[in-house]
C-alpha positions in Angstrom: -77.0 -17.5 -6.2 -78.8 -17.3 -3.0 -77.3 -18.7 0.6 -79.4 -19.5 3.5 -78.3 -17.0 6.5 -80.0 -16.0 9.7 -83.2 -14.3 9.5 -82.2 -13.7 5.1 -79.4 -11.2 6.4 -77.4 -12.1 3.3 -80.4 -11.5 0.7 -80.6 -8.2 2.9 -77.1 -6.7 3.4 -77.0 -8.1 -0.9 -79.5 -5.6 -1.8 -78.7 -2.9 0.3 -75.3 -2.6 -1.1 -76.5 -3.5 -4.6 -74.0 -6.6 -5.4 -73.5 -8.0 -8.2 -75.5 -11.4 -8.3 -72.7 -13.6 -8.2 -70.8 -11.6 -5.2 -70.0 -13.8 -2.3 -70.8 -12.0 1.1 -67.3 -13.0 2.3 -68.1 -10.7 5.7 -69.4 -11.8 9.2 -72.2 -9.6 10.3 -74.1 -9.0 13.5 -77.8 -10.4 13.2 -79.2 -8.9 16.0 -79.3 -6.2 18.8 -76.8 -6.9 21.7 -75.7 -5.6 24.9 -73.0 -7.3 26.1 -70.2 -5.2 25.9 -68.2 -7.1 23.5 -68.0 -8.6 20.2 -70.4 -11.9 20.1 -68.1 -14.9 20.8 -68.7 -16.4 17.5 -68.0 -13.5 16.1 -65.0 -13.0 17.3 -63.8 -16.0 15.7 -64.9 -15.8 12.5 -61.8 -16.1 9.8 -64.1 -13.9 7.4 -61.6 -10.7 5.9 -64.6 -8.2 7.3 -67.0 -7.4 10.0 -70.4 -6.0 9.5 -71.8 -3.9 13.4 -74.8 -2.4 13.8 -73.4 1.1 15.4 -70.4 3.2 16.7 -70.6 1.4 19.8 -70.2 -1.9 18.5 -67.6 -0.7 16.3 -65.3 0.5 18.9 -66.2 -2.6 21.1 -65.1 -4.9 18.1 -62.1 -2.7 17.2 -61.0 -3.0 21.2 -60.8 -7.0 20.8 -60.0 -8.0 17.2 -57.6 -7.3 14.3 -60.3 -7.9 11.7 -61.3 -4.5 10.2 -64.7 -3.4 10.6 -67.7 -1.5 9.3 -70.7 0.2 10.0 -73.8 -1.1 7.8 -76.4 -0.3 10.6 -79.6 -3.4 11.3 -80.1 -4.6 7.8 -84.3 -4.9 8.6 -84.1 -0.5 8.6 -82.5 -0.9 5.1 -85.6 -3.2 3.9 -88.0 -1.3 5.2 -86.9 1.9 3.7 -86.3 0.6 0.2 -90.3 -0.5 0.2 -91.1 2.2 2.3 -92.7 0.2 5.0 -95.2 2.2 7.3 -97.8 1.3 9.9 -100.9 0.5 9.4 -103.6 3.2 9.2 -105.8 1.0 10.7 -103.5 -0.4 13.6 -104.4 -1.7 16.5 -103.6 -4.0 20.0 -100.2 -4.4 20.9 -97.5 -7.1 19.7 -95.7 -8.5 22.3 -92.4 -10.4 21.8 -91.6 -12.2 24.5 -88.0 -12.6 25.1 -87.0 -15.1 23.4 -85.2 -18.4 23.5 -82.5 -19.9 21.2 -81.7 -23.4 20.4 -79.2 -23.7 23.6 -80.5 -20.8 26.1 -83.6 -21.0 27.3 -85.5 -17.8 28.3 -87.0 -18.4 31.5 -89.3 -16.3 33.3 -93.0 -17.1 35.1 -94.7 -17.2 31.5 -98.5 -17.4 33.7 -97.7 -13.9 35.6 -96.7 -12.5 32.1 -99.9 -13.5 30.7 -101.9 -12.0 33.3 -99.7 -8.6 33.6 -100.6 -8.5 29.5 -104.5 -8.6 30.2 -104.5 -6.3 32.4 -102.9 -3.6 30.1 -105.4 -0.5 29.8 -108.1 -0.9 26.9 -105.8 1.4 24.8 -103.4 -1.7 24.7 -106.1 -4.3 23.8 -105.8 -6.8 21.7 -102.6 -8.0 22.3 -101.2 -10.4 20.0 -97.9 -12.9 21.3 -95.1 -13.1 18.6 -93.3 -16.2 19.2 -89.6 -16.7 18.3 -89.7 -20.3 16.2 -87.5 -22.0 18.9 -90.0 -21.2 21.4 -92.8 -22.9 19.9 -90.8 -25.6 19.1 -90.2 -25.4 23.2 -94.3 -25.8 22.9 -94.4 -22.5 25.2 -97.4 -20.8 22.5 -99.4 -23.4 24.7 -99.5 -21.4 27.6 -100.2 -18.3 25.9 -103.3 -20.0 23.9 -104.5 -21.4 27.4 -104.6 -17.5 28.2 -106.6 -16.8 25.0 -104.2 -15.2 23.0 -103.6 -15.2 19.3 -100.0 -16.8 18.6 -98.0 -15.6 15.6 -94.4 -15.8 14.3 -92.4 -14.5 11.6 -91.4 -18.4 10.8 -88.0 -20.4 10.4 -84.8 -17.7 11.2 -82.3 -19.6 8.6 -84.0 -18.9 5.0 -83.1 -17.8 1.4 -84.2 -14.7 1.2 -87.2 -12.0 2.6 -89.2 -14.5 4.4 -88.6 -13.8 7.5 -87.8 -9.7 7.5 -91.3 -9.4 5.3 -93.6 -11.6 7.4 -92.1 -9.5 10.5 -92.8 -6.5 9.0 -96.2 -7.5 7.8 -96.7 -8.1 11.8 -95.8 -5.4 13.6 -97.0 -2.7 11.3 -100.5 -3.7 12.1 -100.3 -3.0 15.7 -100.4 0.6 17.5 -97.9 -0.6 20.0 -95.0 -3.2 21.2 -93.9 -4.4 23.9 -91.7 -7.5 25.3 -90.4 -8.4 28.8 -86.9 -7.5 27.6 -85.4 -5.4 25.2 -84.0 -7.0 21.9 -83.9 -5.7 18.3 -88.1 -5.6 17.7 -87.6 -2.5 20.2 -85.7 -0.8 17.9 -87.2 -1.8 14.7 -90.8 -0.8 16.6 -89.3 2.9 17.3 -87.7 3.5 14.3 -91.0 2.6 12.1 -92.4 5.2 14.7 -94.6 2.1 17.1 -93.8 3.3 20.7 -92.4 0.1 22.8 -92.6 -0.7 26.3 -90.9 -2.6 28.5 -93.5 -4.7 30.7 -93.3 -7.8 32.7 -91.1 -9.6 35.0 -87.5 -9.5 33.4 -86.4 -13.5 31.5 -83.2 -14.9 32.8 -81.4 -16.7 29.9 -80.4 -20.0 30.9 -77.4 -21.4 29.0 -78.4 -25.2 28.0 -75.2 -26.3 26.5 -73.9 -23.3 24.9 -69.9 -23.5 25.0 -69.3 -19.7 24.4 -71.8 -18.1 26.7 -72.6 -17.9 30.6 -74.4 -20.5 32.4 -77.2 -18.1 33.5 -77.2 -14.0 32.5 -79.7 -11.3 31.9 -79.6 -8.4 29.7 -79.8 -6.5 32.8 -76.4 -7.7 33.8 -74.7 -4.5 31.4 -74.7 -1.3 31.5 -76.0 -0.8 28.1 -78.7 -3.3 28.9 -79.4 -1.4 32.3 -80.0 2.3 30.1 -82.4 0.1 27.5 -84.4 -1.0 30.1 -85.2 2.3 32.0 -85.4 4.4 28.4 -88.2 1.8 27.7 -90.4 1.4 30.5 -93.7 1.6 30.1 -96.1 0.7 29.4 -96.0 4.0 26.9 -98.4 5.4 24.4 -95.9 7.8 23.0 -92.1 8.2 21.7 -89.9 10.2 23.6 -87.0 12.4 22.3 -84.6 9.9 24.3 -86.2 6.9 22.8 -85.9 8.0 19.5 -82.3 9.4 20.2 -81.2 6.1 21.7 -82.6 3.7 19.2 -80.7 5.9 16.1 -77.4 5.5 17.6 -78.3 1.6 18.5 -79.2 1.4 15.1 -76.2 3.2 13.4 -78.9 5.1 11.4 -77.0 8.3 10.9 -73.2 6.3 10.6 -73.9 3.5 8.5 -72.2 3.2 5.0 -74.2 3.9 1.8 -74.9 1.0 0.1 -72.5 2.2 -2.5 -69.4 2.2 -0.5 -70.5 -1.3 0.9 -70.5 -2.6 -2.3 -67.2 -1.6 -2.8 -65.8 -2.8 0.4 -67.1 -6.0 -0.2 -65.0 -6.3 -3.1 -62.1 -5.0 -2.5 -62.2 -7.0 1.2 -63.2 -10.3 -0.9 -60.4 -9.7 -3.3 -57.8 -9.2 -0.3 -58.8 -12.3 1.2 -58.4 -14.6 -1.8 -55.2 -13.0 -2.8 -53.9 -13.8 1.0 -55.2 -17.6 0.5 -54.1 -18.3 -2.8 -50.1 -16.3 -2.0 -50.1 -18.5 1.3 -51.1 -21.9 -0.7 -47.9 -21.0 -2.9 -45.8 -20.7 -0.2 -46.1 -24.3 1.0 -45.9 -23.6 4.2 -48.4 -24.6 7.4 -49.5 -28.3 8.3 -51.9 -30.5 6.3 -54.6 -29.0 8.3 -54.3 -25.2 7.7 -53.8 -26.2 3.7 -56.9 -27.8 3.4 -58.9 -25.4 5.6 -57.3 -22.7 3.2 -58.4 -24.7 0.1 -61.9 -24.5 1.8 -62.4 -21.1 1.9 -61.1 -21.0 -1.5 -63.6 -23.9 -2.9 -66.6 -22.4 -0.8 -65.9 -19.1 -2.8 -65.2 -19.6 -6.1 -68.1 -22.1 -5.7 -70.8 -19.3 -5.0 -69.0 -16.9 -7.1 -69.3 -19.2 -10.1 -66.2 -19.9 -11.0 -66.1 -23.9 -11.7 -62.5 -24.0 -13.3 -60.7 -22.3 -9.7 -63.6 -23.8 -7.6 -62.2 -27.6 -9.5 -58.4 -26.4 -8.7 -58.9 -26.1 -5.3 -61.2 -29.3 -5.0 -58.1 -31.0 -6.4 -55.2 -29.3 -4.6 -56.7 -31.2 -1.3 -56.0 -34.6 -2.9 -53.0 -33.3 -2.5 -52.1 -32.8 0.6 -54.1 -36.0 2.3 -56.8 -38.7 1.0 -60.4 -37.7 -0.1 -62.4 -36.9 2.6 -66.2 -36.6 2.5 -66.5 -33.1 2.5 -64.5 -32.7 -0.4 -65.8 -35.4 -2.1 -69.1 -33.7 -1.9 -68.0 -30.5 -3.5 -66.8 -32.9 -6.2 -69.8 -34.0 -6.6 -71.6 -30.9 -6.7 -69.2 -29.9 -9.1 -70.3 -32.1 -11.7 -74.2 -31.8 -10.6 -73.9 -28.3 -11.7 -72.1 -29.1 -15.0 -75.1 -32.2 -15.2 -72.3 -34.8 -15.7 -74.4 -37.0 -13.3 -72.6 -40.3 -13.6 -70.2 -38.5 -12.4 -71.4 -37.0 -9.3 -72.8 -40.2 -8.5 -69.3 -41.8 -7.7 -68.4 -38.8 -6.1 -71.2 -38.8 -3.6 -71.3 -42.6 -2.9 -67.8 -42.2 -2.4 -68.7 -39.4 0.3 -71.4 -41.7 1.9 -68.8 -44.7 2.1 -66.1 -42.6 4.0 -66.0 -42.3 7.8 -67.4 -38.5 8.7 -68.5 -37.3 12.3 -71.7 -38.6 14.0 -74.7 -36.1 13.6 -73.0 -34.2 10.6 -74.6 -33.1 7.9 -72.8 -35.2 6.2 -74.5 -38.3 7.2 -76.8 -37.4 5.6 -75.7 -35.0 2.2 -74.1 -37.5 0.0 -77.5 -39.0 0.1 -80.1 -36.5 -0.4 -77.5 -35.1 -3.4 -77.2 -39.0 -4.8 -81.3 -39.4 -5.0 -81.5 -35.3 -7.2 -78.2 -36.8 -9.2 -80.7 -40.6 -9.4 -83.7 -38.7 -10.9 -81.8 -36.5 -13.6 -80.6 -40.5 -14.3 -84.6 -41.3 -14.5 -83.8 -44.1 -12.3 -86.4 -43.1 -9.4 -86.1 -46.5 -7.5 -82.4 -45.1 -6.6 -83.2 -42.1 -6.3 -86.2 -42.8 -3.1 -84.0 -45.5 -1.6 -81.0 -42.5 -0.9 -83.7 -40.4 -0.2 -84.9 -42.9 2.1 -81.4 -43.0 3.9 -81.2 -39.4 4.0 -84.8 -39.5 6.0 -83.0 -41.8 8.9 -80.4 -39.0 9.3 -82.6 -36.0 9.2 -86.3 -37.1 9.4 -87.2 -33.3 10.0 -85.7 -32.2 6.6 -88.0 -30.2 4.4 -86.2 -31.0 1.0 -86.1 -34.6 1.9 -90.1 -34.8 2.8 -90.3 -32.9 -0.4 -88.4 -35.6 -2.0 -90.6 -38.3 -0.2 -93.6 -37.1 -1.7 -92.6 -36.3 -5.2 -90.8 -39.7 -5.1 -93.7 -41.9 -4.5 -96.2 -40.2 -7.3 -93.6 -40.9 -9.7 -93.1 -44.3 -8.5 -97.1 -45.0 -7.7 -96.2 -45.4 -3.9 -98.9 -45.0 -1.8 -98.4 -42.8 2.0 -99.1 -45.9 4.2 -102.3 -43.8 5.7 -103.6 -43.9 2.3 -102.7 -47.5 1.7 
């Protein structure tokens, strides 16, 4: 079974270690390069049994603020691109530059104009240079700008996907360029070094404004820690070549000499998964904690047995919520899915329209869940009137949806609906 994660890190970390197909990754892991010297906030509340870091530093900085062991796995993009032995291009060329980048809450500001002008004027050497946009920057329409400029605009796509979309089309980007470069460091520069692309540090430096954010600063730089400070000096350029302190500094970053084998992950893994279920399931039978902490135990339990496959324990804990308070929509919805994946559809039909009839926060998913499940339980029914009306419903809730659209379209050329631009 496959689970969306940030840029495919759990189809990564997955194959690295070599898990079994129906292993939960029941870890937290760090998705990116960071140098603020402490765990990521998130992070650091994560009830997962294990934490994945990138390097010895990280290690010790986690190990200094949680209780929550810890391991080394190194950046799960190296572990890709050595098991297909990705290398650059013979025939590279130009310069990729990454601009730093924003995310949906912090916006990366800096004077994007001056950038673009600083870019042309690289040396010859440098020319072409191609702008790689994070996706929540062009949803921020700033590739404008840079095509005003006359630059070509690229990204490696959506960050939360399946599996290797996002780590291949990255790779198939910046191996075809001679060199990198960004306004800030981030983790690009060190999977540019280590694939042996020299990187550069070049413009004027972005300050990260924090647009709602609950966990971070109102306004910081990378520049505002020490770590961040040594990054920015080791890479300033621009550069044609690697240096010795380059490459010394990115392989400790990148834990590429203190990382597990995928072997002993693997067995961590299991042995951390089996821990934590054992803990849940001995603290259910003790009865004690509030209504609250029961059901968010019975969670965990449901999500995991869920992915691992398990129906019969993944059904127990379903049930053992009804238990302690009334069905809720949440639960109601793993009921549901429960029988979906046994195809007992009449079933999961009650289920979900029980879940779409129960109050649930504003803007959850679960607005909109219960419906998009009801029209895929409505069409294994072949009743496809049913099944595009809850789609429909679903489309008020999340109108940017891909599987909905997807729905939408499949829906109407079974039902002989015509698009209204076609009409």
């Amino acid at each position: 079974m496959n689970w969306l994660s940030i840029y495919g890190l759990y189809a990564i970390i997955r194959e690295y270690a070599g898990c079994p197909a129906t292993l939960p990754l029941f870890c937290r892991y760090e998705h990116g390069w960071n140098p603020i010297p402490e765990p990521d906030p998130y992070d650091a509340q994560t009830d997962k049994p294990l934490m994945l870091v990138w390097s010895r530093r990280r290690l010790q900085e986690w190990n200094e603020e949680s209780s929550i062991p810890a391991a080394i796995v190194g950046a799960p993009f190296i572990h890709y691109r050595k098991l297909r032995n990705i290398e650059k291009d013979i025939a590279a060329k130009g310069t990729i530059a990454f601009p730093a980048h924003s995310t949906s809450t912090i916006d990366a500001v800096f004077d994007i104009d001056a950038y673009c002008k600083q870019l042309q004027n690289l040396p010859g050497e440098f020319q072409p240079v191609t702008i790689c946009l994070h996706l929540h920057d062009i949803e921020r329409k700033k590739d404008e700008k840079y095509r005003e400029y006359g630059f070509n605009v690229v990204t490696a796509g959506p960050v939360w996907v399946l599996g290797f979309e996002f780590v291949e089309k990255f790779y198939d980007l910046l191996r075809r360029h001679k060199y990198a470069t960004s306004n800030q460091v981030g983790s690009y520069s060190f999977y540019a070094v280590e694939m042996g692309i020299p990187f550069f540090i070049y413009g004027e430096e972005a300050d990260l404004e924090n647009g709602g954010e609950p966990l971070m600063p109102s306004k910081f730089s990378y520049t505002d820690y020490p770590i961040g400070v040594l990054a920015a000096k080791i890479f300033a350029g621009p550069t044609q070549i690697i240096s010795e302190a380059q490459k010394k500094f990115v392989e400790e970053e990148l834990g590429i000499h203190d990382c597990l084998p995928g072997a002993e992950l693997r067995d961590l893994l299991i042995e951390s998964n089996n821990r934590a279920i054992e803990a849940y399931q001995e603290y259910l039978k003790t009865g004690q904690g509030g209504v609250e902490e029961k059901i968010a135990t019975c969670r965990k339990l449901v999500d995991y047995f869920q992915n691992s496959g398990d129906t019969d324990k993944q059904l127990e804990y379903i049930l053992k919520t009804f238990a302690y308070a009334p069905p809720n929509a949440e639960f109601c919805c793993h009921l549901g899915l429960y029988f979906l994946d046994v195809q007992q559809y009449e079933q999961a039909v009650f289920w979900y329209k029980l879940a779409a009839q129960l109050k649930k926060p504003i803007n959850s998913r679960l607005m909109w869940l219960p419906h998009i499940q009801l029209c895929l339980c409505y069409d294994h029914l072949g009743q496809h009137k049913l099944a595009y009306e809850h789609n429909e419903i679903a489309g008020k809730y999340s109108p940017e949806n891909s599987q909905i659209i997807h729905n939408k379209k499949y829906l109407e050329r079974v039902l002989g609906i015509k698009p209204p631009n076609q009409a």
